[in-house]
N, C-alpha and C positions, 0 to 999 in steps of 0.2 A: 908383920911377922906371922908364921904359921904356925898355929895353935898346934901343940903337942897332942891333943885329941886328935886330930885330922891328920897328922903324922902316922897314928897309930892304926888310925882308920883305914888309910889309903889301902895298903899291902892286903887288911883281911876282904876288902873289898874284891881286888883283884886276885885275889886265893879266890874266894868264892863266885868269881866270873870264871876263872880257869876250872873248874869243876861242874860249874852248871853247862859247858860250852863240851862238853866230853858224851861221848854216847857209848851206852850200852854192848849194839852190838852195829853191826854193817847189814843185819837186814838179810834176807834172802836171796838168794843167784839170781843175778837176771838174764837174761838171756843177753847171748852177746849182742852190738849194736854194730854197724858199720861205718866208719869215722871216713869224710871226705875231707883232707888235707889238699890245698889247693895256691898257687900265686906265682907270677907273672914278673920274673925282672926287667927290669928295662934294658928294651933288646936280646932279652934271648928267648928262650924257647917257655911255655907254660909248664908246669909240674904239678903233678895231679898224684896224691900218695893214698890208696887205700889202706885199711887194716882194718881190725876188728877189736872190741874192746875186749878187756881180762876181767874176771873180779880182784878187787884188790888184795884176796889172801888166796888168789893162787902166786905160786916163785913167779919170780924172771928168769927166762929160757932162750937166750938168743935163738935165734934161725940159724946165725951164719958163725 
């Protein structure tokens, strides 16, 4: 049977993992990077997608 101690335990354990696992901030801008998306179905044609990365606290802005 589990001890009522380790009951108690568990939950402030995983509070205090979910807090230590948190950061401050995102760091400063980096320059965009250029993302090669790429693969091959069987039988048809290859697909090759470029783009560019974002930082994570600019919006979302479709193109189209």
């Amino acid at each position: 049977m589990i001890s009522s101690r380790l009951l108690r335990a568990v939950p402030a354990l995983a509070v205090a993992l979910a807090f230590a696992a948190c950061e401050r901030g995102f760091g400063d801008a980096a320059e965009p990077q250029l993302v090669v998306e790429g693969w091959i179905d069987s039988g048809g044609f290859p697909v090759v997608m470029l783009s560019r990365t974002v930082p994570i606290t600019d919006e979302y802005r479709p193109t189209s």
